[in-house]
C-alpha positions in Angstrom: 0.0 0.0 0.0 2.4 2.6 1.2 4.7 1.8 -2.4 1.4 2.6 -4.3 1.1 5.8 -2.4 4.9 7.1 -3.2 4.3 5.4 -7.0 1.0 7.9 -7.4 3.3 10.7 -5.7 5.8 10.9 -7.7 3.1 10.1 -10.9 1.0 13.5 -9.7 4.4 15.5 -9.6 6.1 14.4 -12.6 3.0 15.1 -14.7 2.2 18.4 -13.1 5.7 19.5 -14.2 5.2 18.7 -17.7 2.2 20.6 -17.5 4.1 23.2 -16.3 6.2 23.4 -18.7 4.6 26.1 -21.1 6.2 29.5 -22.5 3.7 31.8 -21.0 4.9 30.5 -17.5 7.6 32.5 -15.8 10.8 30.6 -13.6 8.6 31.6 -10.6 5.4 31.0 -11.3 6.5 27.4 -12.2 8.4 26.9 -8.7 4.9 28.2 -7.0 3.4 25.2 -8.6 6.0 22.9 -7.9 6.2 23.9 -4.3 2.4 23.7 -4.1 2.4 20.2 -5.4 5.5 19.0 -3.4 4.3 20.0 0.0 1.3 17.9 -1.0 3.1 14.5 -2.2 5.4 15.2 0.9 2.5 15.0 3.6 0.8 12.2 1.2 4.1 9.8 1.2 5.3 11.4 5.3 3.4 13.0 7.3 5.2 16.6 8.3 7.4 16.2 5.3 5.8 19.3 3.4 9.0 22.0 3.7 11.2 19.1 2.2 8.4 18.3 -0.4 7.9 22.2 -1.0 12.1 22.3 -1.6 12.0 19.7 -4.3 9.1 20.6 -6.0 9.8 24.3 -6.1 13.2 23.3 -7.5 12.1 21.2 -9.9 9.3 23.2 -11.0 11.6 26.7 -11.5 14.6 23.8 -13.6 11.7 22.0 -15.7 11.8 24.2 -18.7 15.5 23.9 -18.2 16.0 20.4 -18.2 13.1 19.7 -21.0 10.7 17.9 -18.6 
């Protein structure tokens, strides 16, 4: 149970990045999205976890357009 939790997780924040990943989004706006969704998935897969979720995802969401996500 708990690896289907982490598996949907991760599935919710890997596809919210590529959605993320439009021109008319700034660097910031993108983090604020990512942050959103990490503190989410963080509390989902460990509860408290949202600051470290929030770090990740706001990182990942500001480098998405960067890396091609």
């Amino acid at each position: 149970m708990a690896k289907t939790i982490k598996l949907s997780a991760v599935a919710i924040v890997l596809s919210t990045l590529m959605a993320c990943n439009t021109a008319s989004l700034s660097d910031i706006e993108r983090a604020g999205i990512g942050a959103a969704i990490g503190c989410a998935v963080g509390e989902i897969i460990e509860d408290g976890e949202c600051i470290t979720g929030a770090a990740i995802g706001g990182v990942g969401g500001a480098l998405s357009n960067d890396l091609g996500l």
